[in-house]
MOPAC internal coordinates of N, CA, C and O (Angstrom, degrees):
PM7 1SCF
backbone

  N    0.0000 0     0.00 0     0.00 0    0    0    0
  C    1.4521 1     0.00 0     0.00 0    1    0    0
  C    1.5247 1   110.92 1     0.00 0    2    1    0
  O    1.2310 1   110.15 1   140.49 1    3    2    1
  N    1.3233 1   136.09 1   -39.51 1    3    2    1
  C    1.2693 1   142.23 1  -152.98 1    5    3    2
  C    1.8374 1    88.17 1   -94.89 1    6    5    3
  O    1.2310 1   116.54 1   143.92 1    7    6    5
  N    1.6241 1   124.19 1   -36.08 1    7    6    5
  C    1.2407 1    99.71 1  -178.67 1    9    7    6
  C    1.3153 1   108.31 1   -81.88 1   10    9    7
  O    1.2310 1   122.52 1  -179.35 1   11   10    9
  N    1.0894 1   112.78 1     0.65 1   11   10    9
  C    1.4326 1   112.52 1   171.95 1   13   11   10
  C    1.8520 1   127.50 1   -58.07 1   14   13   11
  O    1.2310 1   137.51 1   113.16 1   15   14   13
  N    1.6133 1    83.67 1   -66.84 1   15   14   13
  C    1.7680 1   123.49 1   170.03 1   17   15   14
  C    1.9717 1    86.89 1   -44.10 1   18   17   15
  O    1.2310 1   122.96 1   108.89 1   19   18   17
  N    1.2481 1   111.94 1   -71.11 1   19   18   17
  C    1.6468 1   109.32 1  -172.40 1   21   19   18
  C    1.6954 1   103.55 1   -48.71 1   22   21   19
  O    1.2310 1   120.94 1   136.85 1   23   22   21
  N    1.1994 1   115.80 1   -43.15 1   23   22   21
  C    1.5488 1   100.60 1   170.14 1   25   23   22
  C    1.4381 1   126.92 1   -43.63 1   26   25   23
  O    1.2310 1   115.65 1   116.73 1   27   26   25
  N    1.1858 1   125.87 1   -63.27 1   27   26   25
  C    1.1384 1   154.90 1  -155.35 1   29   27   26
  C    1.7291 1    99.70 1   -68.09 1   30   29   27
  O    1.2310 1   133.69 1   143.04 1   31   30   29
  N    1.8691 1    91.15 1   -36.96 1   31   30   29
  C    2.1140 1    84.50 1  -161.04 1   33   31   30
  C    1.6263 1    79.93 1  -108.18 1   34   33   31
  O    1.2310 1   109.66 1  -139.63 1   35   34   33
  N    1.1432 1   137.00 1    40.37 1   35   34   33
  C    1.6790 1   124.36 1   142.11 1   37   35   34
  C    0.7174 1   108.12 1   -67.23 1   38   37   35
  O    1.2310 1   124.86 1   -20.27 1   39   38   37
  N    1.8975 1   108.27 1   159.73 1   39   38   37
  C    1.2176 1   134.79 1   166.88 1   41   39   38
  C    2.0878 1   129.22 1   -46.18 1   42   41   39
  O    1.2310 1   140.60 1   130.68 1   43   42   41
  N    1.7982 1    77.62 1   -49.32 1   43   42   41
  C    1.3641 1   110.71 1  -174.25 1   45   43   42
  C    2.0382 1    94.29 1   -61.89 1   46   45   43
  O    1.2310 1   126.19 1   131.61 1   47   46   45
  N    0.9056 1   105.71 1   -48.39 1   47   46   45
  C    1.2040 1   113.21 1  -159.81 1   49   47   46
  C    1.6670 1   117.79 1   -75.44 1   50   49   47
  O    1.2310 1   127.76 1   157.70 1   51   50   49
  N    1.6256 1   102.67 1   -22.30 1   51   50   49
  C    1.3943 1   107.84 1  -170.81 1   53   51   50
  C    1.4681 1   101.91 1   -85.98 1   54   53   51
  O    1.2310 1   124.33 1   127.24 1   55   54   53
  N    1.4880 1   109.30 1   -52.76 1   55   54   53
  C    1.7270 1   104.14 1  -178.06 1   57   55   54
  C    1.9165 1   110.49 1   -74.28 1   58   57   55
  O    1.2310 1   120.16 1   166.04 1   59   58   57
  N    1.0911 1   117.29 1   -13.96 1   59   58   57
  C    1.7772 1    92.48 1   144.94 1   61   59   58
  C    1.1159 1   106.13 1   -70.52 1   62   61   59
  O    1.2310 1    99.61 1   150.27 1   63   62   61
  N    1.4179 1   154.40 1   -29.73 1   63   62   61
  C    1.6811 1   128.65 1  -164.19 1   65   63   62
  C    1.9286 1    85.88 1   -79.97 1   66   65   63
  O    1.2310 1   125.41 1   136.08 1   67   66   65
  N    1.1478 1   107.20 1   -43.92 1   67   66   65
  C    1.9354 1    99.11 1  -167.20 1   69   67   66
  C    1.3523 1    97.70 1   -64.94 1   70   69   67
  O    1.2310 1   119.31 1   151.72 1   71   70   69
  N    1.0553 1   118.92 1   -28.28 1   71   70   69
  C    2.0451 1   126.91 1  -172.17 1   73   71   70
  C    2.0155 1    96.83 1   -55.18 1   74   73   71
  O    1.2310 1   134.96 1   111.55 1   75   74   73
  N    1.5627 1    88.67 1   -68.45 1   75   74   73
  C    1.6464 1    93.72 1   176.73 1   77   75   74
  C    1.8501 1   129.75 1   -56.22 1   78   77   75
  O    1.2310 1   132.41 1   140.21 1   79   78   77
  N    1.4470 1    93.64 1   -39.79 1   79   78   77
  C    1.6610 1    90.58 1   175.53 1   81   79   78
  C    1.6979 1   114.74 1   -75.81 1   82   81   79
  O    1.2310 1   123.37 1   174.52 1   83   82   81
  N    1.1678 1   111.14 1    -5.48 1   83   82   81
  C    1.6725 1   125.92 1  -177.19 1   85   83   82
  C    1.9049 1    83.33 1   -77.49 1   86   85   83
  O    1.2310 1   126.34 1   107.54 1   87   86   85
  N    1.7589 1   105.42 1   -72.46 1   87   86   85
  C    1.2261 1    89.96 1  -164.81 1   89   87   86
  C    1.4978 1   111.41 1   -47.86 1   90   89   87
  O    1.2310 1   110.96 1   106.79 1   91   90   89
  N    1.1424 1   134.61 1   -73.21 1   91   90   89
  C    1.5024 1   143.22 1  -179.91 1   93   91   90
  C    1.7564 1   113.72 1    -9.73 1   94   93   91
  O    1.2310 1   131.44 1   120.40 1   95   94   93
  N    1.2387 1    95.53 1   -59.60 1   95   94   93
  C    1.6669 1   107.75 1   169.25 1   97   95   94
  C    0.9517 1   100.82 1   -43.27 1   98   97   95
  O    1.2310 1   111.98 1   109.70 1   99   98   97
  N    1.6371 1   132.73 1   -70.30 1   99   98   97
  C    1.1908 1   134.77 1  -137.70 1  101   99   98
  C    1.9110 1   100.46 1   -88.31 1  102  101   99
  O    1.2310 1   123.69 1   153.24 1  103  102  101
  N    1.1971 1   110.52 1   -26.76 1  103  102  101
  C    1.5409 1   117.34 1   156.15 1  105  103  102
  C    1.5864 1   114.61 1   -39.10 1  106  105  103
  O    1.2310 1   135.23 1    99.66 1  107  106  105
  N    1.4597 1    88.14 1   -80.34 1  107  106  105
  C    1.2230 1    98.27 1  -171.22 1  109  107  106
  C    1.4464 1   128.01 1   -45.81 1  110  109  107
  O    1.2310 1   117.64 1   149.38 1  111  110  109
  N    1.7313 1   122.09 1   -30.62 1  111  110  109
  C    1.3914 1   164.12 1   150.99 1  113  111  110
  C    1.3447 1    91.38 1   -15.12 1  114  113  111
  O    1.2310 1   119.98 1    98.87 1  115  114  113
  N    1.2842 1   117.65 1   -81.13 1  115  114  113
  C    1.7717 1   124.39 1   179.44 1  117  115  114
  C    1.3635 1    92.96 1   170.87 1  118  117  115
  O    1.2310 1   118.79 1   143.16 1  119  118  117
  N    1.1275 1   119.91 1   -36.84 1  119  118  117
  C    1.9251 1   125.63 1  -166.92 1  121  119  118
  C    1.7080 1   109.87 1   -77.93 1  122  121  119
  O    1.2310 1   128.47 1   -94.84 1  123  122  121
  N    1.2236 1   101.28 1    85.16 1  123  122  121
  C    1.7873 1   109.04 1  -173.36 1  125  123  122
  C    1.2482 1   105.85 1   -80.45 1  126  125  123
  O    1.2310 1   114.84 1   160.67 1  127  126  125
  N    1.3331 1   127.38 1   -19.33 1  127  126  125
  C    1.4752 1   141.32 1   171.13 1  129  127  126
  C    1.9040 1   107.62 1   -58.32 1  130  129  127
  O    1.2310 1   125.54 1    95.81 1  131  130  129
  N    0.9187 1   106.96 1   -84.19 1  131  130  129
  C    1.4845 1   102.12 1  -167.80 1  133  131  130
  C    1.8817 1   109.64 1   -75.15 1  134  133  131
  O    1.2310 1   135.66 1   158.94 1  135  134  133
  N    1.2575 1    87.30 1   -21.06 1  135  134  133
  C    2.1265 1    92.17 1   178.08 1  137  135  134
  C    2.1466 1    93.78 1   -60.96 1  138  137  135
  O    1.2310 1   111.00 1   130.47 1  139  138  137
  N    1.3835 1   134.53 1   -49.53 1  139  138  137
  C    0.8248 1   146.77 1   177.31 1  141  139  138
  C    1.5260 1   105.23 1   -56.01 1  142  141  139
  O    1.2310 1   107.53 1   120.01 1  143  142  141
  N    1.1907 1   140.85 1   -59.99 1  143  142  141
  C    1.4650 1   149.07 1   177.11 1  145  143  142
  C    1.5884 1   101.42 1   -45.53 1  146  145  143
  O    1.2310 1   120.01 1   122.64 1  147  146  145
  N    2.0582 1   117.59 1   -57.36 1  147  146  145
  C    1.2831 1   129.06 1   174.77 1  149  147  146
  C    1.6027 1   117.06 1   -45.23 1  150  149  147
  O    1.2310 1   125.02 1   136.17 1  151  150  149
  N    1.7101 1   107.97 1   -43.83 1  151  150  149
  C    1.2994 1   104.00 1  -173.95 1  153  151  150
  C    1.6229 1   109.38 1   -78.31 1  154  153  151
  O    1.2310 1   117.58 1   153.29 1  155  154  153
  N    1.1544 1   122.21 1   -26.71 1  155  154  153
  C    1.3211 1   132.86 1  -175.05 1  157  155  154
  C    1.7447 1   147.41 1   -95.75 1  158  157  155
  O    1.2310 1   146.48 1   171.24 1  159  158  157
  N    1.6603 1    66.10 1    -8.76 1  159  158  157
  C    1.7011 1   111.61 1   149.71 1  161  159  158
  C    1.5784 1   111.16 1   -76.30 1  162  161  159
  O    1.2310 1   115.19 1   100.44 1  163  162  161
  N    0.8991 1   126.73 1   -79.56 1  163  162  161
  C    0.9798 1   146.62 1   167.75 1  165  163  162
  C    1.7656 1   132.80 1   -20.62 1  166  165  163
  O    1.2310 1   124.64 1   134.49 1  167  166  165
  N    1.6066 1   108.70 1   -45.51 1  167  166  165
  C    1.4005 1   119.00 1  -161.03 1  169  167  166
  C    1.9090 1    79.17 1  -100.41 1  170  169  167
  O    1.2310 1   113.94 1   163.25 1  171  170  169
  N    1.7524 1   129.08 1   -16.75 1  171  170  169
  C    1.4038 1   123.18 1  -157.86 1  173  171  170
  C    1.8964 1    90.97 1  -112.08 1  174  173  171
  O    1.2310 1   120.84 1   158.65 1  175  174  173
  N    1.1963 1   116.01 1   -21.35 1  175  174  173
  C    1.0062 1   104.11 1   154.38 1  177  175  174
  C    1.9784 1   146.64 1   -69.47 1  178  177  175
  O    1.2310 1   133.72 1   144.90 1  179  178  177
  N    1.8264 1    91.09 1   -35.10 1  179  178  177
  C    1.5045 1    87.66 1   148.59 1  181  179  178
  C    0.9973 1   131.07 1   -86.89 1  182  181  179
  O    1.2310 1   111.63 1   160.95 1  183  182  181
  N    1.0988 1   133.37 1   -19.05 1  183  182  181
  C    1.7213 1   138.42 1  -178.96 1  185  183  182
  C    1.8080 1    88.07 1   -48.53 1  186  185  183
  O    1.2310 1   127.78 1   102.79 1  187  186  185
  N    1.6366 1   102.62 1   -77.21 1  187  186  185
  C    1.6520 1   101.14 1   174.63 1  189  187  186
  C    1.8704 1   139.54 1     2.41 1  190  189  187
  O    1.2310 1   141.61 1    99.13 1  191  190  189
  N    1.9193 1    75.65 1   -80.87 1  191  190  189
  C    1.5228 1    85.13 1   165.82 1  193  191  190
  C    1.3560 1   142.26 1   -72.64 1  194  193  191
  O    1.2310 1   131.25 1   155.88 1  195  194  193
  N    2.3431 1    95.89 1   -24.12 1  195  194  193
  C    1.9374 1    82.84 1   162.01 1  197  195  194
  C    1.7156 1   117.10 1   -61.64 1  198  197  195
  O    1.2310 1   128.30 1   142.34 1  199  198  197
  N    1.6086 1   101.63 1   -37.66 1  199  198  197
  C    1.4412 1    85.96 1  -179.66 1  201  199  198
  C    1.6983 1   133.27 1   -45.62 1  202  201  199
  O    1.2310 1   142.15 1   123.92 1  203  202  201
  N    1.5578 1    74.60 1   -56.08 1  203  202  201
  C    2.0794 1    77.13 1  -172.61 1  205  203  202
  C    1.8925 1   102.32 1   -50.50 1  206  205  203
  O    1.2310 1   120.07 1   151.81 1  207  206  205
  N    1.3684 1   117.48 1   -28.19 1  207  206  205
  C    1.6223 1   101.57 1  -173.58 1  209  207  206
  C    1.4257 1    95.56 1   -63.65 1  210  209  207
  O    1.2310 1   120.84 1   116.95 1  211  210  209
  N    1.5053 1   116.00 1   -63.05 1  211  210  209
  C    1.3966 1   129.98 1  -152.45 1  213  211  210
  C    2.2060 1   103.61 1   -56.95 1  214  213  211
  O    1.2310 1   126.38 1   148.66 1  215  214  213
  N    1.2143 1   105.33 1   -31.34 1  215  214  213
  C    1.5294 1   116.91 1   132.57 1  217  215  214
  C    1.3076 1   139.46 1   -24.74 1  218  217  215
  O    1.2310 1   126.46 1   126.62 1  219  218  217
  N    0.7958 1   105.18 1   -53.38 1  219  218  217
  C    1.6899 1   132.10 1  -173.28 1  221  219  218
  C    2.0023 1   118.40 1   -88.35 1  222  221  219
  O    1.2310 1   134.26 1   142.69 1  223  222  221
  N    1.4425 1    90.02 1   -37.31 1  223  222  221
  C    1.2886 1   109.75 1   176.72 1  225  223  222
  C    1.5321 1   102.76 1   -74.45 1  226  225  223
  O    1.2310 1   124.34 1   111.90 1  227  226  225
  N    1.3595 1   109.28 1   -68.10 1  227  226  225
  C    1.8658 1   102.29 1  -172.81 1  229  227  226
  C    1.6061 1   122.09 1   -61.62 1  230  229  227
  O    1.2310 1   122.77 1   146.76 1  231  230  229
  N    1.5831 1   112.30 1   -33.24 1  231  230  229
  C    1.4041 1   110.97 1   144.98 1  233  231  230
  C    1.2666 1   122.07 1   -25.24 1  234  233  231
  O    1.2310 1   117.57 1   119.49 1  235  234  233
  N    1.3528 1   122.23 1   -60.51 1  235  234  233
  C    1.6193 1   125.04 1  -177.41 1  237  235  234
  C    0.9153 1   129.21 1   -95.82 1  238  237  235
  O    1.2310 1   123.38 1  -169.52 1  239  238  237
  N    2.0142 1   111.12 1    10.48 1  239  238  237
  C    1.4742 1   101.87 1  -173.07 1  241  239  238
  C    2.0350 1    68.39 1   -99.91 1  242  241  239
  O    1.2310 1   125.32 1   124.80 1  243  242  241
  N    0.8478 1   107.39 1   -55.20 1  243  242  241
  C    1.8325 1   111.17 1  -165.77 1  245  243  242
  C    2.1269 1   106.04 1   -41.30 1  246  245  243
  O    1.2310 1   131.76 1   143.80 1  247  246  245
  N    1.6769 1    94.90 1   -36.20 1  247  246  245
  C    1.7147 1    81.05 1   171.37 1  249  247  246
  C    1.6499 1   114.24 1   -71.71 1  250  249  247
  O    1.2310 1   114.53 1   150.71 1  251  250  249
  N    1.1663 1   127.96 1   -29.29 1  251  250  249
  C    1.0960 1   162.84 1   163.53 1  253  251  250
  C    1.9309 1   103.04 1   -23.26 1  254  253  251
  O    1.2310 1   132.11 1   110.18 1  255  254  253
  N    1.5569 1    94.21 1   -69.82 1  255  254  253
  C    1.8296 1   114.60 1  -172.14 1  257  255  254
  C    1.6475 1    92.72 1   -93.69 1  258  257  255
  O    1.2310 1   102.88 1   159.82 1  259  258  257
  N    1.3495 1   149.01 1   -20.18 1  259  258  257
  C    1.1388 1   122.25 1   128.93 1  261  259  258
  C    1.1926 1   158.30 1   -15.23 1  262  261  259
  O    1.2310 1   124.10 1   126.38 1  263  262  261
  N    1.7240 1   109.75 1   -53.62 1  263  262  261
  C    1.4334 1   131.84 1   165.59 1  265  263  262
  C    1.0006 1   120.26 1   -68.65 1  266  265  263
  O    1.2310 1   116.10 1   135.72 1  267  266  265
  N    1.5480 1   125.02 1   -44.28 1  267  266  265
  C    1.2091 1   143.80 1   163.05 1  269  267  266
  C    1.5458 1   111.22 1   -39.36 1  270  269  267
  O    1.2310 1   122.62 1   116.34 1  271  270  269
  N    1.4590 1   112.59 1   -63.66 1  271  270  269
  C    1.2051 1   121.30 1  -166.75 1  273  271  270
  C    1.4537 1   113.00 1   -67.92 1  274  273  271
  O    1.2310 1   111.85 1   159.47 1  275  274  273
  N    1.5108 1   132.96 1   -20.53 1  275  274  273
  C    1.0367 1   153.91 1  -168.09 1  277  275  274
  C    1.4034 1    99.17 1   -93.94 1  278  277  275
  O    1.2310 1   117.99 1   133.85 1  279  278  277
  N    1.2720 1   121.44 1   -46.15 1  279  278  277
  C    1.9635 1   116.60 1   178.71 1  281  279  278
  C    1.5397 1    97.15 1   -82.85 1  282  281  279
  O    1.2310 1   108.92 1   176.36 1  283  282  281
  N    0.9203 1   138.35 1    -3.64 1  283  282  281
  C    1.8321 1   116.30 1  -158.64 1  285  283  282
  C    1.7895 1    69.73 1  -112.63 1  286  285  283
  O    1.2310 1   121.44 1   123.65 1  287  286  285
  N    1.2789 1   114.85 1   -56.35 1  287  286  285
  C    1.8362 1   111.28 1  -165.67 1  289  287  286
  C    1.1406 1   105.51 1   -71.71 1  290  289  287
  O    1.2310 1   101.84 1   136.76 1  291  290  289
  N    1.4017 1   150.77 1   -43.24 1  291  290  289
  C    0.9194 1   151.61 1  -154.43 1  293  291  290
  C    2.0080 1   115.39 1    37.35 1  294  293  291
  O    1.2310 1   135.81 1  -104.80 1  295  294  293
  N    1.3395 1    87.01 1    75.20 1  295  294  293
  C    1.4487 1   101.45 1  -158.80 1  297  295  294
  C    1.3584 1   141.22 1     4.28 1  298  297  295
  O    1.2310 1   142.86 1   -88.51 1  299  298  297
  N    1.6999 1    73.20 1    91.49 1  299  298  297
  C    1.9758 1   106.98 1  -179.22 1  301  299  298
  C    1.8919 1   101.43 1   -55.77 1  302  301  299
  O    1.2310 1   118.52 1   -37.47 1  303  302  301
  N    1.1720 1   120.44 1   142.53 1  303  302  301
  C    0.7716 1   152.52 1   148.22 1  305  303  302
  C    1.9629 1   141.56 1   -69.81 1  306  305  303
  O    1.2310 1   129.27 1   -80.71 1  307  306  305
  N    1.0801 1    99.73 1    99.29 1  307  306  305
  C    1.9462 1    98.94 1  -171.30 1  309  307  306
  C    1.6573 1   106.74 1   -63.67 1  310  309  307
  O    1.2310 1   122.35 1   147.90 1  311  310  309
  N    1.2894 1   113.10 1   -32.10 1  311  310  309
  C    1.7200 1   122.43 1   168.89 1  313  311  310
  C    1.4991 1   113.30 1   -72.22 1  314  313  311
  O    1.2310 1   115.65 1   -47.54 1  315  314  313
  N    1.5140 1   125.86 1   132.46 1  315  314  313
  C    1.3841 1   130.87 1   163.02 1  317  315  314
  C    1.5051 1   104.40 1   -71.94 1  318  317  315
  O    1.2310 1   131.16 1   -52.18 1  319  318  317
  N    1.4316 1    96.06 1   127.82 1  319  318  317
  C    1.3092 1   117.50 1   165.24 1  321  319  318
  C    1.7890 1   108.07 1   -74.91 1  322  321  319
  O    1.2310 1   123.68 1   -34.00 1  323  322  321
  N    1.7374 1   110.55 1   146.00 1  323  322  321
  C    1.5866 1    98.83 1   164.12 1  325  323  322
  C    1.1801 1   119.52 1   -59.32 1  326  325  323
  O    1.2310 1   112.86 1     6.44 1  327  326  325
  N    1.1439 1   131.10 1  -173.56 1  327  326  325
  C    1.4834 1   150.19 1   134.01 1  329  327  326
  C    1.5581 1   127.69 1   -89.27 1  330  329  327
  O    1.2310 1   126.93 1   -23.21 1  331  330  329
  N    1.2034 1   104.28 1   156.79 1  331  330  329
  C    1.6201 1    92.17 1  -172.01 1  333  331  330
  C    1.5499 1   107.68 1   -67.03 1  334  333  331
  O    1.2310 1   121.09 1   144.12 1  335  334  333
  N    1.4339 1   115.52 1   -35.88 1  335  334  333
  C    1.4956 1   114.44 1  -176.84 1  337  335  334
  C    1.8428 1   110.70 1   -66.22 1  338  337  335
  O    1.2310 1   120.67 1   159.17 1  339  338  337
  N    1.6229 1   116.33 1   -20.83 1  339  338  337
  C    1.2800 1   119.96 1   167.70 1  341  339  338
  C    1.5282 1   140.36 1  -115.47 1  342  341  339
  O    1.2310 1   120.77 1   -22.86 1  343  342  341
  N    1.3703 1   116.12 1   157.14 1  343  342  341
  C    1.8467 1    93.71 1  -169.96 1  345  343  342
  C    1.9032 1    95.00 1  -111.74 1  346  345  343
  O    1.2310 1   132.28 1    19.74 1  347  346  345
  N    1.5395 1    93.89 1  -160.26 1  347  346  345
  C    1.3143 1   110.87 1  -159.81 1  349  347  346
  C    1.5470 1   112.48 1   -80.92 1  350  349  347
  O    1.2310 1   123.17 1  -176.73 1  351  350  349
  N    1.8005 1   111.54 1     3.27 1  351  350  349
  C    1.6533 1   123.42 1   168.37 1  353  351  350
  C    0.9416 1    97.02 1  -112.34 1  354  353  351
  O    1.2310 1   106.01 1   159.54 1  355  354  353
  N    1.7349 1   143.57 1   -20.46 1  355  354  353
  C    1.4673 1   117.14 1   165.30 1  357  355  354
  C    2.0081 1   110.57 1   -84.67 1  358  357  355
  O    1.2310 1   116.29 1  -158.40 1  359  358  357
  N    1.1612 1   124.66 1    21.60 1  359  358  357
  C    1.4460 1   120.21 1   178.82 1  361  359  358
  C    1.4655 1    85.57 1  -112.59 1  362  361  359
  O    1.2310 1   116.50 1   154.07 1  363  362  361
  N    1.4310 1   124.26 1   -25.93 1  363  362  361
  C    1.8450 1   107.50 1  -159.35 1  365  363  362
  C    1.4713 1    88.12 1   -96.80 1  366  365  363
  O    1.2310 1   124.05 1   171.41 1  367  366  365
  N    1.3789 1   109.84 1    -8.59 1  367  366  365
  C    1.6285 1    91.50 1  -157.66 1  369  367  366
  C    2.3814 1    87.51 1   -87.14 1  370  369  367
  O    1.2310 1   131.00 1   143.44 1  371  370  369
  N    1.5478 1    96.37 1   -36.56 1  371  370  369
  C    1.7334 1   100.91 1  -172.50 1  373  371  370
  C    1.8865 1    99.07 1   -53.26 1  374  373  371
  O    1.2310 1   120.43 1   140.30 1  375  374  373
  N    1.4426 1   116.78 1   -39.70 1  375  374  373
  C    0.9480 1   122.22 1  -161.17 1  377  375  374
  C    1.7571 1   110.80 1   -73.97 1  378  377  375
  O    1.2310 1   115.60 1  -178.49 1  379  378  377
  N    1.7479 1   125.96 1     1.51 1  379  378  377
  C    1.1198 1   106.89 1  -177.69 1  381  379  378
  C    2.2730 1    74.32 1  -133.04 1  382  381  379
  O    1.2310 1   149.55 1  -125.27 1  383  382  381
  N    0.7769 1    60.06 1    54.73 1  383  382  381
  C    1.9669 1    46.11 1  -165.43 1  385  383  382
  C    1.4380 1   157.53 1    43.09 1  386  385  383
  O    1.2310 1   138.09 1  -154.28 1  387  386  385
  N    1.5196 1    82.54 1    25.72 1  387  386  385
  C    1.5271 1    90.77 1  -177.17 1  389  387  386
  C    1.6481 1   122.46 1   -77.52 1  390  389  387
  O    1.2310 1   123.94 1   171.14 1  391  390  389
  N    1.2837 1   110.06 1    -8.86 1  391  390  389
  C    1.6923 1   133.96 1  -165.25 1  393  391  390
  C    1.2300 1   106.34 1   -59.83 1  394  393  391
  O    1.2310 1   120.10 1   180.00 1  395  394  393

């Protein structure tokens, strides 16, 4: 609920609502031409900026599960490494099934 309430009382969020009632006024005014441009300005201008945040956010949640993934793995590897008891024709050979 409260990130909600923080939605609502942004910055971003308040001057699109003044963006739209400007256009509306100015609709209603007689000039449906630019009152229409105001409202549509307006509702494409925040869309914009949630994006670029909401942008910004998965950027840093993903550098975030990076670091993570890098200390818990300590860079895991998609290739089998040998073993000391095996070499680099007994991993190619396990790896097509000939083993």
């Amino acid at each position: 609920m409260a990130d909600k309430l923080k939605n609502l009382l942004s910055r971003k969020f308040l001057i699109a609502v003044a963006g739209v009632l400007c256009g509306i006024s100015t609709a209603i005014g007689g000039d449906t031409t630019n009152g229409a441009i105001l409202i549509i300005s307006s509702v494409l201008g925040y869309l914009v900026a949630e994006g670029f945040v909401d942008a910004k956010a998965v950027a840093s949640a993903a550098a975030a599960i990076t670091d993570v993934a890098e200390a818990v793995g300590g860079g895991i590897s998609s290739e089998a490494e040998p073993d000391e008891a095996g070499s680099d024709e007994t991993v190619s050979a396990a790896r097509s099934g000939e083993a």
